[in-house]
C-alpha positions as CSV (number, residue, x, y, z in Angstrom):
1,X,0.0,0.0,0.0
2,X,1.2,3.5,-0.9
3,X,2.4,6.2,2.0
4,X,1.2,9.2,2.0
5,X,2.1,12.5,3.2
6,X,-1.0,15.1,3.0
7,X,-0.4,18.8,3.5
8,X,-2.3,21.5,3.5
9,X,-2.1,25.6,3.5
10,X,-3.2,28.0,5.9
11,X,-6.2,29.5,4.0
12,X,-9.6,32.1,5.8
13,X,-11.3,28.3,6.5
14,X,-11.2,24.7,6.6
15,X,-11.3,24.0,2.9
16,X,-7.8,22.6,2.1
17,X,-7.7,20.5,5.0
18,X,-11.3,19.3,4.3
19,X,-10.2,18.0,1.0
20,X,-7.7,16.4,1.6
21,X,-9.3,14.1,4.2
22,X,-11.9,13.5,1.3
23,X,-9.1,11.7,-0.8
24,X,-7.5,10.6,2.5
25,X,-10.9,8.6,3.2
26,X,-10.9,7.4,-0.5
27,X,-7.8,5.6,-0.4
28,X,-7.0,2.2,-0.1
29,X,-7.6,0.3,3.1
30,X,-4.2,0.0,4.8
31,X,-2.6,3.0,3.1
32,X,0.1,4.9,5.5
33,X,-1.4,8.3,5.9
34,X,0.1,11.7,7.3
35,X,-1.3,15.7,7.8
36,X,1.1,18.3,8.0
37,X,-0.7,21.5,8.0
38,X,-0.5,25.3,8.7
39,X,-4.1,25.1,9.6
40,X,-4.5,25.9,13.5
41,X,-7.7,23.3,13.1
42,X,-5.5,20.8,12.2
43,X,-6.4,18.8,15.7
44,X,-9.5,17.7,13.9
45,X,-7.7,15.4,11.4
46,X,-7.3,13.2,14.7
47,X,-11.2,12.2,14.3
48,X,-10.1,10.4,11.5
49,X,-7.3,8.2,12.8
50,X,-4.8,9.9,10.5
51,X,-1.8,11.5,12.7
52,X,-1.1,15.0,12.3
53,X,1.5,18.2,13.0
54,X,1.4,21.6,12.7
55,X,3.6,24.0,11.1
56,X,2.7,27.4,12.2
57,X,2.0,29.9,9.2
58,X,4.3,33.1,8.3
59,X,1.1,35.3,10.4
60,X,1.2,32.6,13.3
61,X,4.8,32.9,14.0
62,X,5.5,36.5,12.9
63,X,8.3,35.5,11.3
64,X,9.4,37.9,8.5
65,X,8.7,36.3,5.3
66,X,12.5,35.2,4.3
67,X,12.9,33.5,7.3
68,X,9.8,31.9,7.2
69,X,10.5,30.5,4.1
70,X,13.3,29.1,5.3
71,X,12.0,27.1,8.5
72,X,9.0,25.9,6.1
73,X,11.6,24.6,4.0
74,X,13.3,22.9,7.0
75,X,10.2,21.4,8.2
76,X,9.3,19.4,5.2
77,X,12.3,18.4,4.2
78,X,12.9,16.9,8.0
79,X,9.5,15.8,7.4
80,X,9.9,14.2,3.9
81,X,13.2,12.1,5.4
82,X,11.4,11.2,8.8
83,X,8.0,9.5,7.2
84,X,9.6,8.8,3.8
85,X,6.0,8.9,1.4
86,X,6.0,7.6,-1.7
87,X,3.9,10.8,-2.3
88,X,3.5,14.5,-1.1
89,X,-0.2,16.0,-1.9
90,X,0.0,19.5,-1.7
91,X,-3.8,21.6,-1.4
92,X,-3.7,25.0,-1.8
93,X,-3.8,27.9,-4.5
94,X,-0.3,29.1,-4.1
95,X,2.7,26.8,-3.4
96,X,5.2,28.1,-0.9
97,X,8.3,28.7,-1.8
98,X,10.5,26.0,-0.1
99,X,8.3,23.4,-1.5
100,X,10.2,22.9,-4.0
101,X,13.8,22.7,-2.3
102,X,12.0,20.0,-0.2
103,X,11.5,17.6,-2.7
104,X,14.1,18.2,-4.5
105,X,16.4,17.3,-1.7
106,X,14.3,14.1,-1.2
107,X,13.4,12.5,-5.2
108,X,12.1,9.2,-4.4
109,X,8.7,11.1,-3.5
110,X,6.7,12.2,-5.8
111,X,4.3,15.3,-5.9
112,X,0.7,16.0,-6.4
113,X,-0.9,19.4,-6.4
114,X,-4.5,19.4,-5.4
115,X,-5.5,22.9,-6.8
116,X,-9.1,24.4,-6.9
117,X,-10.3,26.6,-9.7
118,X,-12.6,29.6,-9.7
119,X,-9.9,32.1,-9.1
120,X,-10.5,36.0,-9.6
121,X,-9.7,37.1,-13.0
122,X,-6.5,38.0,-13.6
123,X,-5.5,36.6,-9.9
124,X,-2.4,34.3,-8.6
125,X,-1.3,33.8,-12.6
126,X,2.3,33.3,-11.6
127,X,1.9,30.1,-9.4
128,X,0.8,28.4,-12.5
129,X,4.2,27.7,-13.0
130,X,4.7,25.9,-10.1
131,X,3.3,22.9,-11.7
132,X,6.7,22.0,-12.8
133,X,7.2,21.1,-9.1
134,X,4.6,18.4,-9.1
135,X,4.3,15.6,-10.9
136,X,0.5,15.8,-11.3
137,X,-2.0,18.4,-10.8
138,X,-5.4,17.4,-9.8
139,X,-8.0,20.0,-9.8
140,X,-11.2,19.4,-8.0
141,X,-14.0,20.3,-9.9
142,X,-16.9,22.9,-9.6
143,X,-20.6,23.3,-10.6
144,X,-20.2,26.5,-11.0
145,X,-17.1,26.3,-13.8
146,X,-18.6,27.3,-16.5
147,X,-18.5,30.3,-14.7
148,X,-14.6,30.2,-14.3
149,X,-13.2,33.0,-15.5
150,X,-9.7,32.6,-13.4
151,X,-6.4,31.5,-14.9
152,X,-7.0,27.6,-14.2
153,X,-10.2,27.8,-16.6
154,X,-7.7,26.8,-19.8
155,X,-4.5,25.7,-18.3
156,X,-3.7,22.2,-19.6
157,X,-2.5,19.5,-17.7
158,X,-4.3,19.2,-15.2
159,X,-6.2,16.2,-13.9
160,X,-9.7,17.4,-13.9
161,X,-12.4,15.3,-11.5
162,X,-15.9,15.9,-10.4
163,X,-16.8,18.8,-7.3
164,X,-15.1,17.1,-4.4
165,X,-17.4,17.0,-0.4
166,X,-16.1,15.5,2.0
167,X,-19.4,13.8,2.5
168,X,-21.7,12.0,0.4
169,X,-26.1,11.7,1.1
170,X,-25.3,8.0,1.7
171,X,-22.8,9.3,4.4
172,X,-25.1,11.7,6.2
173,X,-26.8,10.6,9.8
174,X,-30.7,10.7,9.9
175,X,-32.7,14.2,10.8
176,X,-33.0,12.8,14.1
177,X,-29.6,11.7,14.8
178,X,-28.5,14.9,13.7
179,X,-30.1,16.8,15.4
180,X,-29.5,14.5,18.4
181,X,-25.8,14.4,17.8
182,X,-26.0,18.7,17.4
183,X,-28.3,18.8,20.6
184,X,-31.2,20.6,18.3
185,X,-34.9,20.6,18.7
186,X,-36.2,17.7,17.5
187,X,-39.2,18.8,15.7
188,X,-39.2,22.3,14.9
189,X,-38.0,23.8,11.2
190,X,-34.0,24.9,11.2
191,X,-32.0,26.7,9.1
192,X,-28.0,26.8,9.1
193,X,-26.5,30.1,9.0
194,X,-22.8,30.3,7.9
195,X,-21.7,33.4,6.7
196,X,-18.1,33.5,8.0
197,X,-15.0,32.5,6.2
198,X,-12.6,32.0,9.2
199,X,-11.1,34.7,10.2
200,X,-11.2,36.8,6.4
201,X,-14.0,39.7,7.9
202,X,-16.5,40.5,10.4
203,X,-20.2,39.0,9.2
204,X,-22.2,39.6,12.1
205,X,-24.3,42.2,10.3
206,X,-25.0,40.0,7.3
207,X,-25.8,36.9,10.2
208,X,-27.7,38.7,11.9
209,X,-30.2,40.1,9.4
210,X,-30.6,36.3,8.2
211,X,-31.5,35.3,12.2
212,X,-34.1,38.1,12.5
213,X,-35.6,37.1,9.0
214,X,-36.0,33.7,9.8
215,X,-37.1,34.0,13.4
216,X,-39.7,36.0,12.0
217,X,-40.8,33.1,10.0
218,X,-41.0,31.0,12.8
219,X,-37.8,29.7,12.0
220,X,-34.6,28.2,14.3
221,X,-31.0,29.4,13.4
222,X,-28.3,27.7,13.9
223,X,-25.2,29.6,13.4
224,X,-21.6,27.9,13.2
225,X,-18.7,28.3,15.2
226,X,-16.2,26.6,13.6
227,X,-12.8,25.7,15.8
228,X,-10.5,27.7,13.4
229,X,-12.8,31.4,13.6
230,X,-11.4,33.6,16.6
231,X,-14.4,34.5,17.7
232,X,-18.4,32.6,17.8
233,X,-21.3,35.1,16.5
234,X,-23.2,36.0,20.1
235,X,-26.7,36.8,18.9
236,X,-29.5,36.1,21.3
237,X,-31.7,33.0,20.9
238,X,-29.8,31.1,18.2
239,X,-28.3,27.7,18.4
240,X,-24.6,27.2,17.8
241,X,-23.5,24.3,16.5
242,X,-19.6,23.2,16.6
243,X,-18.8,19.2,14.7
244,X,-16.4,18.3,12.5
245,X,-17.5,17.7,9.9
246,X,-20.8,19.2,10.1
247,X,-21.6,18.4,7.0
248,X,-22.6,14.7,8.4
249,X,-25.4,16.1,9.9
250,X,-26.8,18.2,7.1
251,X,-30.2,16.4,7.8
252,X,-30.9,18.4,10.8
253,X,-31.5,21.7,8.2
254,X,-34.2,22.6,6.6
255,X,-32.3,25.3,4.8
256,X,-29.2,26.9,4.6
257,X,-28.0,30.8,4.2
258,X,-24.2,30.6,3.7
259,X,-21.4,31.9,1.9
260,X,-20.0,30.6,-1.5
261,X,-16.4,28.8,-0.9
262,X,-15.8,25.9,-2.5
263,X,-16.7,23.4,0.9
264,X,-20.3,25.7,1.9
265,X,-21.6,25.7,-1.8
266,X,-21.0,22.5,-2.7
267,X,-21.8,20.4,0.3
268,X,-25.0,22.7,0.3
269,X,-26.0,21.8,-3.4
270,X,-24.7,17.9,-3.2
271,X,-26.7,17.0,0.0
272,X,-29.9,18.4,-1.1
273,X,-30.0,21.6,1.0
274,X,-32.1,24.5,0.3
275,X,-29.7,27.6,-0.2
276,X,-29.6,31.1,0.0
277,X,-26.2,32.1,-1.1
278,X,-24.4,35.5,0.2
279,X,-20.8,35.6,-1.5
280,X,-17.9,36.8,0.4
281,X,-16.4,39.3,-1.5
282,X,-13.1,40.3,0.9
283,X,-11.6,37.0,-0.3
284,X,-8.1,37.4,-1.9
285,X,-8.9,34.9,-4.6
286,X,-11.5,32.7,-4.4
287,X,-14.8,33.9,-7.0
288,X,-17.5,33.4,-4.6
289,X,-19.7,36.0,-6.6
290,X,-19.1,34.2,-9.5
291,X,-19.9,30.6,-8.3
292,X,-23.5,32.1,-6.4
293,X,-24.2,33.8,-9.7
294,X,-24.3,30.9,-11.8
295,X,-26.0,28.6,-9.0
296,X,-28.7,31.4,-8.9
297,X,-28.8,31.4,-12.8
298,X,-29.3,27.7,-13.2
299,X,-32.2,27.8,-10.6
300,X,-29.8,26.1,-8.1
301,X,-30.2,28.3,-5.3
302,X,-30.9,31.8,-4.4
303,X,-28.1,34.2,-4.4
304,X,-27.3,37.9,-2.6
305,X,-24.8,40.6,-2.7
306,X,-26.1,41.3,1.2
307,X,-28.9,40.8,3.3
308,X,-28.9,43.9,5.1
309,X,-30.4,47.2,4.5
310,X,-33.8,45.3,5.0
311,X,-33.1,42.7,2.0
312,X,-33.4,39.8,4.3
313,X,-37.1,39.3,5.0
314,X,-38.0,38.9,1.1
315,X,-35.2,36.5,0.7
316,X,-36.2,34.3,2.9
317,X,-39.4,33.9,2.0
318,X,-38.6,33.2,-1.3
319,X,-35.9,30.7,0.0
320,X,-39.1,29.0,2.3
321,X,-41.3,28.6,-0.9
322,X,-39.3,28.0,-4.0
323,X,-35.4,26.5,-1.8
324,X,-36.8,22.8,-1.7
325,X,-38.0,22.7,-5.5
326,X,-34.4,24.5,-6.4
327,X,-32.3,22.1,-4.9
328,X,-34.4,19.4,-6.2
329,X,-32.6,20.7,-9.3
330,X,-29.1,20.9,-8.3
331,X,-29.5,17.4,-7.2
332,X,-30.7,16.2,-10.3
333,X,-27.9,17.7,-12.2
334,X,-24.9,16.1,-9.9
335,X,-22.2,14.5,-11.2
336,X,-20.9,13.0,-8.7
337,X,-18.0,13.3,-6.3
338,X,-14.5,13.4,-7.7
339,X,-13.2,12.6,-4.1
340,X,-12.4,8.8,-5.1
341,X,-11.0,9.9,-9.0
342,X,-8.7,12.0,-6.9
343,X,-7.3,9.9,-4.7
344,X,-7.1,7.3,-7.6
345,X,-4.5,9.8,-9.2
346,X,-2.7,10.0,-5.8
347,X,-2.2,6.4,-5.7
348,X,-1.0,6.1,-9.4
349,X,1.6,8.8,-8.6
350,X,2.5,7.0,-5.5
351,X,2.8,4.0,-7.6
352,X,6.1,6.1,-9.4
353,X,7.8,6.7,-6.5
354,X,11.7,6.4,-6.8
355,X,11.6,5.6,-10.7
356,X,14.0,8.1,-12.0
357,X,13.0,11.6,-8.9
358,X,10.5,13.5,-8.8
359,X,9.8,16.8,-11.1
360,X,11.5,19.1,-8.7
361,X,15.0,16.9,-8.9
362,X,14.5,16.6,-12.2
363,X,14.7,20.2,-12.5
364,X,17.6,20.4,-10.4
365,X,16.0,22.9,-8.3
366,X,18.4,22.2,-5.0
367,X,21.3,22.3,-6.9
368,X,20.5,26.3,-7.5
């Protein structure tokens, strides 16, 4: 069986760790699997049985830049030697320098990058050359790509799979156990509100006109408070809820008014949620308008620039009335999750460990 050595960047949220436990959970039984991430949620890959370690981002350790660069590079390479992978998988939009010195000082493993699309326009162009690095790029796919207007929409290469969850319907716990497992009411109607992205900007105006607009409707909110955000939302009479991963228990909402990253949009639209989408727009790359706009335009879901300024009531009502027949729609047009292609690619790669280095020895980078 293949070894495995699964790291993920920092990132506002959970994402890249997210999906790499997705593939992690897809590969074969008996496969020697290991996190390494600047994520300070990482603790959670523990629920899994994988063992994990940090590495404290360039913010976390207010390191300046060079020299933070330089102690990434240590860690991985100690890292690379200690656990000896047949294969590196790399999530994240922009590979840090240091990377590449790392595997170049160790070529029997090889190197995957796991790179989402839906970038900003014009955005991050320059790390597309950082494929030479890798020996295979996999790029989780989107239901929103047609969309895509980044600079991954027509780079070749890459291994393109199906929009990539965590979890699948057949994976989710009853309504009841959900809600059990949550501590929810048991019977009355709830909606998930979550309108953060980690730590990128302060929501509570947007979350709070989503409470009072479904409160009004006779509606429970749920609001998440997930472990990596530095502060919870403290509204009056709403439930928090904190799991990993919540998706799981998606069968204890009734609807959902979130934000569009990658993980919110498409666990909401591949387990059969009703959603109102509110796209963050204070992220640094990630095309959350553009991913709600095209959900909205294919009658997925309902999308809005804000809920404030007395927008919310109307929303919701529309997302009460016309949420369960739209997601009836997203459902129906699913293709699947790519979580099990992906991790199909990682084991192939794994499978050319030692034959001849890896990409970044073949390019001689530590010899620079």
């Amino acid at each position: 069986m293949p070894s495995v050595l699964l790291l993920s960047s920092n990132g506002a949220g959970m994402g890249h760790l997210t999906r790499l436990l997705a593939y992690a959970r897809r590969l074969p039984g008996g496969t020697r699997t290991h996190v390494l991430s600047l994520s300070q949620a990482v603790p959670v890959v523990g629920q899994e049985g994988i063992p994990w370690e940090y590495l404290p981002s360039q913010g976390a350790t207010g390191l300046r830049p060079a020299s933070w660069r330089r102690l990434f590079a240590e860690r991985v390479t100690e890292a690379l030697q200690r656990l000896d992978p047949d294969v590196l998988v790399f999530d994240g939009t922009h590979p840090y320098s240091g990377l590449d010195l790392a595997l170049a000082a160790h070529p029997r493993t090889r190197a995957v990058w796991s790179r989402r699309g839906m970038w900003r326009p014009g955005r991050n162009v320059d790390q597309l050359e950082k494929a030479s690095w890798f020996d295979a790029v996999v790029e989780p796919g989107d239901l929103a790509a047609a969309a895509d207007r980044g600079a991954t929409a027509t780079t070749a290469g890459a291994v393109r799979v199906s929009p990539v969850t965590l979890v699948d319907r057949e994976g989710r716990s009853s309504r009841a156990d959900a809600r059990a497992a949550l501590g929810l009411p048991a019977d009355d109607p709830l909606a998930l509100v979550a309108l953060g992205a980690g730590n990128i900007n302060d929501t509570d105006d947007e979350v709070g006109a989503a409470a009072s607009a479904l409160q009004a409707r006779g509606v429970g909110v749920c609001v998440t408070a997930p472990s990596i955000a530095e502060r919870a939302y403290a509204g009056a009479d709403v439930h928090l809820v904190r799991h990993f991963p919540l998706s799981e228990h998606f069968a204890a909402f009734d609807h959902v008014v979130a934000a569009a990253g990658y993980n919110s949009f498409h666990e909401a639209l591949r387990l059969g949620v009703p959603a109102l989408f509110v796209p963050n727009r204070h992220t640094n790359l990630d095309d959350q308008a553009g991913r709600a706009g095209h959900a909205a335009a294919r009658g997925w879901a309902l999308s809005a620039d804000t809920l404030t300024g007395g927008r919310a009531p109307a929303l919701v009502e529309q997302l009460l009335h016309e949420g369960p027949g739209m997601a009836a729609r997203a459902l129906a047009e699913d293709p699947g999750n790519g979580a099990g292609a992906a991790a199909a690619e990682i084991v192939r790669v794994a499978g050319l460990a030692g034959a001849g280095g890896n990409a970044a020895s073949r390019l001689g980078v530590g010899r620079r």
